[in-house]
LOVEX-315814 format. One record per residue: residue number from 0; x, y, z of N, C-alpha, C in turn. Coordinates in steps of 0.1 Angstrom, whole numbers, plus 5000, padded with zeros to 4 digits. Layout:
N
<pt NUM,<X,Y,Z>,<X,Y,Z>,<X,Y,Z>>
...
end
This chain:
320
<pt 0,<2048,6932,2084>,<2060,6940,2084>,<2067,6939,2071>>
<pt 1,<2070,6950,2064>,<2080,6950,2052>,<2090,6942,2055>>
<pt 2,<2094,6937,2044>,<2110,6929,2041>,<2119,6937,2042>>
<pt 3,<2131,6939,2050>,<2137,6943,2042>,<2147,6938,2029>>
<pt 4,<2149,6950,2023>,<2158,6947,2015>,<2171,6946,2015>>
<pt 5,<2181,6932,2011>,<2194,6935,2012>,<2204,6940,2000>>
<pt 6,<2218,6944,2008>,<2226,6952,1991>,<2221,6947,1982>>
<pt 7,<2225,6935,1984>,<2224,6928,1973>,<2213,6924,1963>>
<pt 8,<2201,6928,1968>,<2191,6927,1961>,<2186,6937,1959>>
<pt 9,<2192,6947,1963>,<2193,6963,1959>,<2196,6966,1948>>
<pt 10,<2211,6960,1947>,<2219,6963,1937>,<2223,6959,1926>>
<pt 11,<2216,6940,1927>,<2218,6935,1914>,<2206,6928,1914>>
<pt 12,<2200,6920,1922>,<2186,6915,1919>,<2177,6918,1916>>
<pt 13,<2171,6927,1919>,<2160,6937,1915>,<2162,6943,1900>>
<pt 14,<2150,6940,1896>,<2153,6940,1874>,<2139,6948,1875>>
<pt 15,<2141,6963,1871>,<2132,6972,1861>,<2125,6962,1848>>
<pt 16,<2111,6964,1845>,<2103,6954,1840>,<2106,6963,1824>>
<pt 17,<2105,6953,1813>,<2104,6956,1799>,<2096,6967,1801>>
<pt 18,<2095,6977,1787>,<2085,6986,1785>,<2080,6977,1779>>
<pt 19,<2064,6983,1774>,<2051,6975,1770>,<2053,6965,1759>>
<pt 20,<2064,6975,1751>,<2063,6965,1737>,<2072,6951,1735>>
<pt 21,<2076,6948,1750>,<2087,6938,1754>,<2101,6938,1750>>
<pt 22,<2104,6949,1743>,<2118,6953,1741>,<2129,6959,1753>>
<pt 23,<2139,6953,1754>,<2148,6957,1764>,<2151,6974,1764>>
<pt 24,<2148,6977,1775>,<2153,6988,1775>,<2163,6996,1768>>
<pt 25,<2165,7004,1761>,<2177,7011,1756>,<2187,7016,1765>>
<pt 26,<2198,7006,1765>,<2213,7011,1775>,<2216,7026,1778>>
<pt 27,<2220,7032,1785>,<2224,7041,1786>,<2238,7046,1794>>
<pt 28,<2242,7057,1790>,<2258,7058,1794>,<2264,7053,1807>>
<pt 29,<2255,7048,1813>,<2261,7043,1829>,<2259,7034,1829>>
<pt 30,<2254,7024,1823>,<2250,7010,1825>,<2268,7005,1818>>
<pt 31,<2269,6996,1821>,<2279,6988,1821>,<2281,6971,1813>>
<pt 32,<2287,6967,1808>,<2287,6954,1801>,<2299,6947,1805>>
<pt 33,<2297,6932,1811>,<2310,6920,1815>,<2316,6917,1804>>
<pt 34,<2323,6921,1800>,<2331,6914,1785>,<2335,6899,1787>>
<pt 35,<2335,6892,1780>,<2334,6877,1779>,<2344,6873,1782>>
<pt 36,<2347,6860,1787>,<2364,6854,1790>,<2371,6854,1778>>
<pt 37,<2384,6860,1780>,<2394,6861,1769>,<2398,6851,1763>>
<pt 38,<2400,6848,1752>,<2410,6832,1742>,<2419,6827,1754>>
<pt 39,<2425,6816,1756>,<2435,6813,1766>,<2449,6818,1756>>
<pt 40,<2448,6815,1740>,<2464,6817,1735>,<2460,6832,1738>>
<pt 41,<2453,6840,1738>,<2457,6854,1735>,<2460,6863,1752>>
<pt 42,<2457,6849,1762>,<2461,6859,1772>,<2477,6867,1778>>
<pt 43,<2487,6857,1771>,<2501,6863,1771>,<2501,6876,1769>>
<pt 44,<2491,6880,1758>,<2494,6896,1756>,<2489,6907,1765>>
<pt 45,<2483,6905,1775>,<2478,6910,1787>,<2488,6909,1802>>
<pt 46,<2496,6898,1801>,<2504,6898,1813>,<2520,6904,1807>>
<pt 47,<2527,6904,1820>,<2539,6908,1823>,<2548,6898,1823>>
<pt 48,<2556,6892,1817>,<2565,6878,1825>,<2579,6882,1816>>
<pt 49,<2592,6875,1820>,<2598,6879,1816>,<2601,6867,1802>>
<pt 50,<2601,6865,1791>,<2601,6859,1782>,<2611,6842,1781>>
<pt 51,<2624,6848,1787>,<2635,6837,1784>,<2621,6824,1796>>
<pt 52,<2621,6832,1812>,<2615,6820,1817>,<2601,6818,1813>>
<pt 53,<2595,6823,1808>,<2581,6817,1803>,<2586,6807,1796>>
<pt 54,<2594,6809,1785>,<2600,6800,1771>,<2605,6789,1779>>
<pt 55,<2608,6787,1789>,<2618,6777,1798>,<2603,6766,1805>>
<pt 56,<2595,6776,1807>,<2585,6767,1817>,<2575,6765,1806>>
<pt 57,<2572,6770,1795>,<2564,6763,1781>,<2568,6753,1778>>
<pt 58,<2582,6752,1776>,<2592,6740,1772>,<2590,6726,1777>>
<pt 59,<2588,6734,1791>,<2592,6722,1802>,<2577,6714,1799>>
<pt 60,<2567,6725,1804>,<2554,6714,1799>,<2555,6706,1790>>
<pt 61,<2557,6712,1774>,<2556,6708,1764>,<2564,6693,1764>>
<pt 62,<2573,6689,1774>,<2579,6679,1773>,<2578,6668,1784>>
<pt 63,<2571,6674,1794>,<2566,6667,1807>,<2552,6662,1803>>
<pt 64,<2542,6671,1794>,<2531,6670,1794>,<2524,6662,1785>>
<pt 65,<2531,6652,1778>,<2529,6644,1769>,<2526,6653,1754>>
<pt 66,<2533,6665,1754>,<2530,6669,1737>,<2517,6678,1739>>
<pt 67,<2518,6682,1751>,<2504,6689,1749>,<2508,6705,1744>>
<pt 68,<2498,6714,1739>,<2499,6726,1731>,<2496,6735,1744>>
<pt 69,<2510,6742,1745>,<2503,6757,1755>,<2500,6765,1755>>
<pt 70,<2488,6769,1761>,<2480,6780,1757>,<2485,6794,1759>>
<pt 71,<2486,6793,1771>,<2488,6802,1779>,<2500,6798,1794>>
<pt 72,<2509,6813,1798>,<2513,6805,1810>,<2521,6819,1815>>
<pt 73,<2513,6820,1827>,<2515,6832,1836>,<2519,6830,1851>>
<pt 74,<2532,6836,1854>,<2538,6835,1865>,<2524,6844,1878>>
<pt 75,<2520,6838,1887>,<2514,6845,1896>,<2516,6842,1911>>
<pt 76,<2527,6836,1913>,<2532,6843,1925>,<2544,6835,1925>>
<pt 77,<2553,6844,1940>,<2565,6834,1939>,<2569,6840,1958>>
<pt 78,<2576,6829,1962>,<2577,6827,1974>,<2594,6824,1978>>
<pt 79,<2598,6828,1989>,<2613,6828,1992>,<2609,6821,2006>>
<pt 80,<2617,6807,2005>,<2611,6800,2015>,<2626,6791,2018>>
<pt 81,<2633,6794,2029>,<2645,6786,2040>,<2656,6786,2025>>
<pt 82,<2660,6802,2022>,<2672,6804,2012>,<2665,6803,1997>>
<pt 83,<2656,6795,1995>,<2655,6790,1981>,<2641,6798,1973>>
<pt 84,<2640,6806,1965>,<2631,6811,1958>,<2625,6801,1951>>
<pt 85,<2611,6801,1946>,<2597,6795,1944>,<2591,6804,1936>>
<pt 86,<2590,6798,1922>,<2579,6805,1912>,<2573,6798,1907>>
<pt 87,<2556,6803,1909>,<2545,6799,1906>,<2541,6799,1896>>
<pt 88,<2537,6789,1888>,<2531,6791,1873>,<2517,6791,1871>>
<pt 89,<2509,6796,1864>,<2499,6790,1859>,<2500,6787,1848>>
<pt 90,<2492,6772,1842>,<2502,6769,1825>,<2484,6763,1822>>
<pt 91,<2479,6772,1808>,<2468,6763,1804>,<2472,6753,1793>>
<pt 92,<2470,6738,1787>,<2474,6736,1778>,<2462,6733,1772>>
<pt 93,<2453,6727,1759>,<2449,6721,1752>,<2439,6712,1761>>
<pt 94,<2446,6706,1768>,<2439,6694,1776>,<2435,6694,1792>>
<pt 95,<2442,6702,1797>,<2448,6704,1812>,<2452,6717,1818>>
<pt 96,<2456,6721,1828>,<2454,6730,1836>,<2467,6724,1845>>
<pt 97,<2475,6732,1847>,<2488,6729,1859>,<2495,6740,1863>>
<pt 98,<2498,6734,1876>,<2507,6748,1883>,<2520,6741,1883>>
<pt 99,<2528,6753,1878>,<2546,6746,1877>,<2547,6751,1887>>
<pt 100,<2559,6748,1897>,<2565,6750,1904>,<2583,6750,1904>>
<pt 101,<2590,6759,1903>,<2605,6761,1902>,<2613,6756,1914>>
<pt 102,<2624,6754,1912>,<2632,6751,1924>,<2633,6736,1931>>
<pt 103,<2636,6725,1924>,<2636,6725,1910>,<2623,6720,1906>>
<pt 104,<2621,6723,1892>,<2609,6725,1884>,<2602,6714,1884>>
<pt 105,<2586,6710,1886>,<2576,6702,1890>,<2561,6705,1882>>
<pt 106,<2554,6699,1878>,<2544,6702,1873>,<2533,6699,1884>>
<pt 107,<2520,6701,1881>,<2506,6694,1894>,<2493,6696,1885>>
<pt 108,<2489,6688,1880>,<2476,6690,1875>,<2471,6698,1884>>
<pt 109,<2456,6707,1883>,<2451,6717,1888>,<2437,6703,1890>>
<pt 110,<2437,6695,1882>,<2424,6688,1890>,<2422,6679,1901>>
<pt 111,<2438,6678,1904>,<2440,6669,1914>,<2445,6680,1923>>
<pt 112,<2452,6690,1923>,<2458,6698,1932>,<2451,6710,1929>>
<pt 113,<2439,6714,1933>,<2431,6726,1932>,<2437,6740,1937>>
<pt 114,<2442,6735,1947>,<2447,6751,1959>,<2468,6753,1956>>
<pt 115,<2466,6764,1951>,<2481,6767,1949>,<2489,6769,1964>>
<pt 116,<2480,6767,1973>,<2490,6773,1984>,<2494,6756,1989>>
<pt 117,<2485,6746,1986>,<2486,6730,1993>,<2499,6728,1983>>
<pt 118,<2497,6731,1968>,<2507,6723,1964>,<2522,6728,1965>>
<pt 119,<2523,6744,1970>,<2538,6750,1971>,<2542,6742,1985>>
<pt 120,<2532,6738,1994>,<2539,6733,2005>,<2543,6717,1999>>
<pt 121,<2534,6712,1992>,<2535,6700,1990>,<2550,6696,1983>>
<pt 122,<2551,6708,1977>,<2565,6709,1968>,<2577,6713,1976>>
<pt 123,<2577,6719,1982>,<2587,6722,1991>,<2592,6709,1997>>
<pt 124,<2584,6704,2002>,<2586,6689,2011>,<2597,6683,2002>>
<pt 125,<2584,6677,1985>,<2588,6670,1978>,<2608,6672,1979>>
<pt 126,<2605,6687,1977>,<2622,6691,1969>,<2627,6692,1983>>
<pt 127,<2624,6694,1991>,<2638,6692,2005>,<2640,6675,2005>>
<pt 128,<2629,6666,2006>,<2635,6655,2003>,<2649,6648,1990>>
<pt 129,<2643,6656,1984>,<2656,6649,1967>,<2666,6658,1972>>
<pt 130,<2664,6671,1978>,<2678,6677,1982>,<2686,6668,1989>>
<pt 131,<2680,6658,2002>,<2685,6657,2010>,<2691,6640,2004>>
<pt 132,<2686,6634,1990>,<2695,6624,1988>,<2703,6628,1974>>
<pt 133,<2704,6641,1971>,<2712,6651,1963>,<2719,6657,1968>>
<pt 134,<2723,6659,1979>,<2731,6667,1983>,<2744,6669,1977>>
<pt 135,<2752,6678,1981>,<2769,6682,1978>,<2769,6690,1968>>
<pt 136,<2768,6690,1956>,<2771,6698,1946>,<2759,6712,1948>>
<pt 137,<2760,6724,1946>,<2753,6732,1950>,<2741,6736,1937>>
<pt 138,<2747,6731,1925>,<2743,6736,1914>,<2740,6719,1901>>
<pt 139,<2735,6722,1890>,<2739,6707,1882>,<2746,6712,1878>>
<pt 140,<2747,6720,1871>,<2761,6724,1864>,<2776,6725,1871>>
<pt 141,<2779,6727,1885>,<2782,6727,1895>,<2790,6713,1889>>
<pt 142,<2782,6704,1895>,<2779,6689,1899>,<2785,6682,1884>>
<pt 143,<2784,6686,1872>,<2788,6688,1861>,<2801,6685,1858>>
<pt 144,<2806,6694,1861>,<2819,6702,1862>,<2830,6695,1868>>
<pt 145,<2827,6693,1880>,<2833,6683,1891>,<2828,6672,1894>>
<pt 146,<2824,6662,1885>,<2818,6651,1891>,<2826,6642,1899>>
<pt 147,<2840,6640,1894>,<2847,6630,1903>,<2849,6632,1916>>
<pt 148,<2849,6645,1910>,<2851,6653,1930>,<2840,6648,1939>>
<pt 149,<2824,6653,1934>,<2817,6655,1940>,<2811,6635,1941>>
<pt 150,<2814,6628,1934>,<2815,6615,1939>,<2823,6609,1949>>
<pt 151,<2832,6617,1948>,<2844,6612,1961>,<2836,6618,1979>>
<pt 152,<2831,6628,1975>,<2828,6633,1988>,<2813,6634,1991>>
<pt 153,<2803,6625,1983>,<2799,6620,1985>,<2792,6603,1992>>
<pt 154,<2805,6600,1988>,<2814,6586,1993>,<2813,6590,2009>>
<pt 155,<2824,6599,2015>,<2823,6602,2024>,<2813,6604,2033>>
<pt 156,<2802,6611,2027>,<2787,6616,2033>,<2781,6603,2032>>
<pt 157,<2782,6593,2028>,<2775,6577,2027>,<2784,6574,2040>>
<pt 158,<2792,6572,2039>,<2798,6565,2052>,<2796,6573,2067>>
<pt 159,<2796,6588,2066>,<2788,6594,2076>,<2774,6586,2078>>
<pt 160,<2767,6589,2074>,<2756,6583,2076>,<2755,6571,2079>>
<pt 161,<2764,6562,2078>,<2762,6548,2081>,<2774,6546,2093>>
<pt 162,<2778,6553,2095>,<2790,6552,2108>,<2784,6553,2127>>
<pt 163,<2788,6543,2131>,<2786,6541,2147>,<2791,6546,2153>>
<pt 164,<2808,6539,2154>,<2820,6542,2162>,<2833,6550,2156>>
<pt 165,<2838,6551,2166>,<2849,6564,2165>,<2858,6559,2150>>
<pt 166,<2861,6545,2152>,<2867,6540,2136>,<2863,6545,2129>>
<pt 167,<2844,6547,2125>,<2838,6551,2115>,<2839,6560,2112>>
<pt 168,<2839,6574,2117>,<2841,6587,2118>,<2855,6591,2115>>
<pt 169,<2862,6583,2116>,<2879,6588,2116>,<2880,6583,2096>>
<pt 170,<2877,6574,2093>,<2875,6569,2083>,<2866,6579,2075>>
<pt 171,<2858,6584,2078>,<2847,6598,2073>,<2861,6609,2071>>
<pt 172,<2874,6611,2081>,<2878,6621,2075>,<2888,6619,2067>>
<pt 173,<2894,6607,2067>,<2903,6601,2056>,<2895,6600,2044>>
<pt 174,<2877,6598,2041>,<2879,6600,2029>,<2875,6615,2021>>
<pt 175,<2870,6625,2031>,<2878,6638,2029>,<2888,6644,2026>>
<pt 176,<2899,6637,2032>,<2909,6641,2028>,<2915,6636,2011>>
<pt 177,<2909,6623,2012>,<2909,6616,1994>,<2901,6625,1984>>
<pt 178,<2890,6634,1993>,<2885,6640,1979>,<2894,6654,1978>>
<pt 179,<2897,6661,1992>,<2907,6672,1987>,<2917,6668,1977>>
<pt 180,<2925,6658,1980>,<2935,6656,1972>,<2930,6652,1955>>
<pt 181,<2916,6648,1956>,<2914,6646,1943>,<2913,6660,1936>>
<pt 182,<2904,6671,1946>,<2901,6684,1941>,<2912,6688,1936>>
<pt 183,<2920,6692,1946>,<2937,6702,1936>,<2941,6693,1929>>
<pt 184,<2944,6678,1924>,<2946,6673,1913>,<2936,6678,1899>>
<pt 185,<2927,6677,1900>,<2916,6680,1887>,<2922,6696,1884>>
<pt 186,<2925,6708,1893>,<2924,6721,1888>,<2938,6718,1886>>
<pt 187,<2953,6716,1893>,<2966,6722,1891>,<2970,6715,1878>>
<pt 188,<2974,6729,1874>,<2982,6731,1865>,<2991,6730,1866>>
<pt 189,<3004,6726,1854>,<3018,6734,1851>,<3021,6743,1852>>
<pt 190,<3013,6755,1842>,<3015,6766,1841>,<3012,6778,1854>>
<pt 191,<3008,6769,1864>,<3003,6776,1876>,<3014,6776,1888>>
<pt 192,<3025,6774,1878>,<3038,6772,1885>,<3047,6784,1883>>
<pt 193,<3054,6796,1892>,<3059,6801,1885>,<3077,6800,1877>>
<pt 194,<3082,6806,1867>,<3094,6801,1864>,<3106,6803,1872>>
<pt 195,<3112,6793,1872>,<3120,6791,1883>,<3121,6782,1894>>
<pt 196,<3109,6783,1900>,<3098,6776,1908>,<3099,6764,1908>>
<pt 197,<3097,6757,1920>,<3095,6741,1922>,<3080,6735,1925>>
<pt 198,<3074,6728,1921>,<3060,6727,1915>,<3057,6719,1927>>
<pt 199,<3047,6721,1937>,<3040,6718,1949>,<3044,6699,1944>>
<pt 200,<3043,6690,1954>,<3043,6674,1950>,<3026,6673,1952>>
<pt 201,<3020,6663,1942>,<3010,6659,1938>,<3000,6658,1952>>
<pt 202,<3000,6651,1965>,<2996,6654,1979>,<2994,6667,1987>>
<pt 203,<3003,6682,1980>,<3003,6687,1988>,<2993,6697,1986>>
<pt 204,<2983,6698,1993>,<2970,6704,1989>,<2971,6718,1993>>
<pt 205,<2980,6722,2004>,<2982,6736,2008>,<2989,6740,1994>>
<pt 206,<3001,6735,1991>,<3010,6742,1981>,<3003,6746,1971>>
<pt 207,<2994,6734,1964>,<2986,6739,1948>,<2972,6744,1953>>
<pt 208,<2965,6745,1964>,<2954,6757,1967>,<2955,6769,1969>>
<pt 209,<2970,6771,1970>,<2975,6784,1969>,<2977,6791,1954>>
<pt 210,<2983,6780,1946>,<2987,6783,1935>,<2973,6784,1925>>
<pt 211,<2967,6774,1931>,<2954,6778,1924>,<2946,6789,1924>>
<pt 212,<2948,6794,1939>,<2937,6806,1944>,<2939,6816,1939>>
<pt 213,<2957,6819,1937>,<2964,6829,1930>,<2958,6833,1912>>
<pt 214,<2960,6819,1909>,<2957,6817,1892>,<2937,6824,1891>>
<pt 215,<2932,6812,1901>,<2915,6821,1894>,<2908,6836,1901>>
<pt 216,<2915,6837,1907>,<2913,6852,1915>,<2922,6861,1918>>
<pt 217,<2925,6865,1906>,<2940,6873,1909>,<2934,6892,1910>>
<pt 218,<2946,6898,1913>,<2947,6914,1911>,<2939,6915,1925>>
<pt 219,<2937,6932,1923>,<2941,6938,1935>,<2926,6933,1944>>
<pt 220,<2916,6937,1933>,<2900,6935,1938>,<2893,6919,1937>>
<pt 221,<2909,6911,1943>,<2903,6898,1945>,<2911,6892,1957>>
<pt 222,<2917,6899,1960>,<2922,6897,1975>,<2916,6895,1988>>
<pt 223,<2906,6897,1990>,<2897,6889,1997>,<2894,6874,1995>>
<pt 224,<2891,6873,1985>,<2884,6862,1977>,<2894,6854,1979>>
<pt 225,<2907,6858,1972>,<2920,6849,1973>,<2926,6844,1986>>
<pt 226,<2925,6852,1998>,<2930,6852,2012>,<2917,6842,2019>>
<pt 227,<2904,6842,2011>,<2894,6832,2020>,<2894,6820,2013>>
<pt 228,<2896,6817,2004>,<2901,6804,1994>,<2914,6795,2000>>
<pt 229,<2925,6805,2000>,<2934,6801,2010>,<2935,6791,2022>>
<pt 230,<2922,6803,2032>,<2922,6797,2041>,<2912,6787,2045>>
<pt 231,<2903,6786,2036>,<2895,6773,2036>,<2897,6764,2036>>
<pt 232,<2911,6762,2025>,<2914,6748,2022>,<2924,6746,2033>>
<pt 233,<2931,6752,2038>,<2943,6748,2049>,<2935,6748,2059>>
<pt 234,<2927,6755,2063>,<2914,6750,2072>,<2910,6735,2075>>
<pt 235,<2904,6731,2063>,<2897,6720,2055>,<2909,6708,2057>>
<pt 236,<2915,6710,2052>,<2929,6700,2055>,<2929,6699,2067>>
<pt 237,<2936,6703,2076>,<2937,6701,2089>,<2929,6693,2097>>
<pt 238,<2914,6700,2092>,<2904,6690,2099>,<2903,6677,2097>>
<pt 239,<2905,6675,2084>,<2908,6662,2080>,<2917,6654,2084>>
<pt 240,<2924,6660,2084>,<2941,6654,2093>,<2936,6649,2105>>
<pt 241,<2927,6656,2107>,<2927,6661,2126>,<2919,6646,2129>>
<pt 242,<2907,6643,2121>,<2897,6636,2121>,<2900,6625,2119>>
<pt 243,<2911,6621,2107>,<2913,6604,2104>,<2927,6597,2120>>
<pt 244,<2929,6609,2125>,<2937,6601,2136>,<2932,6607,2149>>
<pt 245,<2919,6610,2148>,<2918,6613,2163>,<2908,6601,2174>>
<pt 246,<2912,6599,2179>,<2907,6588,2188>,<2898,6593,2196>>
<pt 247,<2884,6587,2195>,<2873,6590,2205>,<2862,6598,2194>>
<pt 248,<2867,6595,2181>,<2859,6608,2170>,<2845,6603,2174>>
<pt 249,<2837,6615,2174>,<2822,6616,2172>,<2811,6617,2160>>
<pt 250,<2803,6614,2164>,<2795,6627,2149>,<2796,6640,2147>>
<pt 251,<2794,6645,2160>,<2796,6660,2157>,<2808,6664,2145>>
<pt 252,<2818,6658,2152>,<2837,6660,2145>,<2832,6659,2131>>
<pt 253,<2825,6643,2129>,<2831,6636,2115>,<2816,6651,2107>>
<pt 254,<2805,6651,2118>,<2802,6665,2101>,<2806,6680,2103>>
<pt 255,<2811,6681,2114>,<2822,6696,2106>,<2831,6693,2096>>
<pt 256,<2841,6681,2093>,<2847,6681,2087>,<2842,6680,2074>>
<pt 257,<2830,6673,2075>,<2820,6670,2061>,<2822,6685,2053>>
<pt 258,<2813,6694,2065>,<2808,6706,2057>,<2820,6711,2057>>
<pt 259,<2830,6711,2062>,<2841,6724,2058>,<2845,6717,2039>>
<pt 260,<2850,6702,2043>,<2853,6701,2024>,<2842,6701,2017>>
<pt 261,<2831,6706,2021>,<2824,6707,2008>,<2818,6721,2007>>
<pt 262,<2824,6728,2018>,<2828,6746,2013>,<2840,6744,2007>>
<pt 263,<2848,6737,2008>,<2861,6740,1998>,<2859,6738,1983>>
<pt 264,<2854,6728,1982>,<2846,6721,1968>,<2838,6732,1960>>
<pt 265,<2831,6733,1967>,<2820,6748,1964>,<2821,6760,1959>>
<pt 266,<2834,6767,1970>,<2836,6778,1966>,<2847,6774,1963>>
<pt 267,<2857,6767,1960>,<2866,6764,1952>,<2857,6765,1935>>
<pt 268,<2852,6756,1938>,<2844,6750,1921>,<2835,6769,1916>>
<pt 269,<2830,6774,1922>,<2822,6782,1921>,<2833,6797,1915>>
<pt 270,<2843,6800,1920>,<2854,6810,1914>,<2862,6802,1903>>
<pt 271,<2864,6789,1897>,<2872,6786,1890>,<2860,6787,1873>>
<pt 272,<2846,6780,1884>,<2840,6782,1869>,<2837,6801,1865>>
<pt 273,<2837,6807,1872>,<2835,6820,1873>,<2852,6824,1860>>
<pt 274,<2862,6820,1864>,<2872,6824,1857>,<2872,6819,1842>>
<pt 275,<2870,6803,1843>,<2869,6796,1829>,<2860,6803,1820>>
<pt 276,<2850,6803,1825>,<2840,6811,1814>,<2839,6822,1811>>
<pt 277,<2850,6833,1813>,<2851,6846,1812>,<2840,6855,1815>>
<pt 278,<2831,6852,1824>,<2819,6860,1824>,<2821,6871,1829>>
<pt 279,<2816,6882,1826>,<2817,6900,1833>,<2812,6900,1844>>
<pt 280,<2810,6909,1850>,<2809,6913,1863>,<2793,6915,1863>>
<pt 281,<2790,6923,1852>,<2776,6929,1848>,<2773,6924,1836>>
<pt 282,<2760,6922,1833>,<2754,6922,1822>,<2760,6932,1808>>
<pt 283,<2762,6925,1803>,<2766,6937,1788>,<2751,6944,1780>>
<pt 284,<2737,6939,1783>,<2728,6944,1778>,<2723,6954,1794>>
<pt 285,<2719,6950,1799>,<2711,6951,1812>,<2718,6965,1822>>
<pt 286,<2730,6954,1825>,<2738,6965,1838>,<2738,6952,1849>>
<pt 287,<2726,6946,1847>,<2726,6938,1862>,<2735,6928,1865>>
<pt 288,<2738,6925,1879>,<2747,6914,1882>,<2743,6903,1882>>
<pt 289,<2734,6902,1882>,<2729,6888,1880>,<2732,6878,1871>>
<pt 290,<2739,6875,1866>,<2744,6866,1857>,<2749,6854,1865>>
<pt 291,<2742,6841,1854>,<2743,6826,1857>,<2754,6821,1852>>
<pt 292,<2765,6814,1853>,<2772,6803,1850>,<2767,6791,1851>>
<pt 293,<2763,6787,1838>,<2763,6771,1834>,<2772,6765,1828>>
<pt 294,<2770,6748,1831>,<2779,6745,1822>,<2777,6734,1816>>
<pt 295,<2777,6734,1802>,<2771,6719,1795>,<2778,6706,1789>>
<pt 296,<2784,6699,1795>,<2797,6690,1788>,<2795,6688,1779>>
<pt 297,<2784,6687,1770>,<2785,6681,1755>,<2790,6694,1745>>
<pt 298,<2788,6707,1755>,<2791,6720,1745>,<2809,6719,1745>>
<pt 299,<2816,6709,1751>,<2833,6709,1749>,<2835,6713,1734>>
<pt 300,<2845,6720,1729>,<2854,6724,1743>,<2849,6741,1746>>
<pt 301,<2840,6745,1745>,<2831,6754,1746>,<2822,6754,1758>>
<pt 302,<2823,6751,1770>,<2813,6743,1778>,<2799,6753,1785>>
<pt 303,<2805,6766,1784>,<2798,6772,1795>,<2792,6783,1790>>
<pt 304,<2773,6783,1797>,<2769,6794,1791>,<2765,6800,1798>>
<pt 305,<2765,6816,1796>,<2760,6830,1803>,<2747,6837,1803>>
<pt 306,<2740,6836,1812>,<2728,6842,1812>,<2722,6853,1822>>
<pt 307,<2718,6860,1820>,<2714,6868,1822>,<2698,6868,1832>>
<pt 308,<2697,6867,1848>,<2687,6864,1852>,<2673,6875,1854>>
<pt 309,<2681,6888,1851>,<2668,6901,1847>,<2666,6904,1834>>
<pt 310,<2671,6900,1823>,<2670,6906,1814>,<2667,6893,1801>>
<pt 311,<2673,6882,1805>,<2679,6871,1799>,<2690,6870,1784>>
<pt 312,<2698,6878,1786>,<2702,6879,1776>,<2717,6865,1776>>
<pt 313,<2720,6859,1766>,<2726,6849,1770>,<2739,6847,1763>>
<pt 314,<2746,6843,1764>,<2761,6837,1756>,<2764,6829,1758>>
<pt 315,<2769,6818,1747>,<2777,6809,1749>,<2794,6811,1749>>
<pt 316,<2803,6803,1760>,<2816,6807,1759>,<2824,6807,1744>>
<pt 317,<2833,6819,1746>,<2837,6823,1736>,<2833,6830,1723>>
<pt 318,<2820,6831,1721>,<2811,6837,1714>,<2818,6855,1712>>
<pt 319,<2815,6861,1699>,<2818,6873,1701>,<2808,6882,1709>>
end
């Protein structure tokens, strides 16, 4: 019985024999040639990526990777996984082979971690774990900005966690309430007084969150913003009040109250740095909204810089 033949030995196995004089056949217009693997430095010029974060994840190797030289480094996928976006790198260097990982940023040798899909899960883990003994501040720069704050109310989340009885819990919202009062102390101003006016007393956290809310979100198209600010913190208060003298407190109680002051913290901290650093609404190159607020303490009294997450175009505060 004949063999049969498969595709595959149809289509690429089977080799027409030299003519007589053992010279390769002369190619002809349908035949086809594999072009060789490309340089690794010259593959950038072939992909798409957007420049500022390539430059950010070159960097990052170049300083995680012991000095190694990068070749090459192409974003090839990226994943939105429980709120938090995930971008994949591939990075050749000199010596090594790694997949970066964003959010926050992680390198993986490629010889130890072969499969891109083991190590995003691997990474995720990693980073929900450091979230979870990172917590409170939403951002570093954030975290920056406010550190005394976000030490105080982290104090608090230590003593949650280590609290049994109703004492413990009641004490969880007394020291909530020490980080409110630290909060409106760090932002109130004098000048956030108006003239004539008698200036809130130093404890009174309703009086200067008002005065505050007013100062970094003013005019007509912030009224929202300024009416949910308001009521967060008088919210936030209360609960705290509610929690350091309530008899029989639970866990449940002591982490509502956790998470309400550290929505105050948050979106308190998150509209004041929005004001300080004069940033636009839109991109001045682009159009897009996307623009970052950072902030660098050593850049004082200058601290905060503007960037641009579609286009990357960037500023430092005050800059023309």
């Amino acid at each position: 019985m004949a063999r049969k033949v498969s595709d595959i030995e149809d289509g690429f196995a089977l080799r027409k024999p030299k003519n007589k004089q053992g010279e390769k056949k002369r190619k002809t217009e349908h035949e086809h040639t594999i072009p060789p693997i490309p340089v690794k430095s010259v593959l950038s010029s072939f992909t798409l990526s957007n420049p500022i974060s390539k430059k950010a994840i070159t960097d990052y190797v170049w300083t995680q990777a012991r000095d190694e030289k990068v070749l090459h480094a192409e974003k090839v996928s990226s994943e939105h996984v429980v709120g938090r976006d995930y971008d994949c790198w591939d990075v050749h260097t000199d010596k090594d082979r790694y997949w970066v990982i964003t959010s926050p940023t992680n390198l993986y040798s490629q010889k130890y971690f072969p499969s891109l899909d083991f190590t995003l899960s691997f990474h995720i883990g990693v980073s929900a774990r450091i979230m979870a003994m990172q917590r409170g501040a939403p951002s570093p720069s954030h975290r920056s900005r406010f550190t005394p704050v976000w030490r105080r109310w982290e104090q608090a989340a230590e003593s949650y966690d280590m609290a049994e009885e109703a004492e413990d819990f009641q004490a969880v919202g007394m020291k909530c309430r020490e980080t409110l009062i630290q909060f409106v102390k760090a932002l109130a101003k004098p000048e956030m007084v108006a003239e004539g006016e008698e200036a809130p007393k130093g404890a009174d956290l309703i009086g200067w969150s008002t005065l505050i809310a007013n100062n970094i979100a003013p005019g007509d198209r912030n009224s929202y913003v300024r009416g949910h600010l308001k009521a967060i913190s008088k919210s936030a208060w209360d609960l705290a009040n509610w929690l350091t003298h309530a008899n029989g407190a639970i866990r449940p109680d002591a982490e509502i109250v956790l998470d309400a002051t550290q929505s105050v913290i948050g979106t308190f901290g998150t509209a004041v740095m929005r004001h300080e650093s004069g940033a636009p609404e839109r991109c001045p190159e682009c159009g897009s909204y996307s623009l970052d607020v950072g902030f660098e303490a050593e850049l004082m009294p200058r601290p905060y810089i503007l960037e641009c997450e579609n286009c990357g175009w960037q500023k430092q505060q005050g800059e023309a």
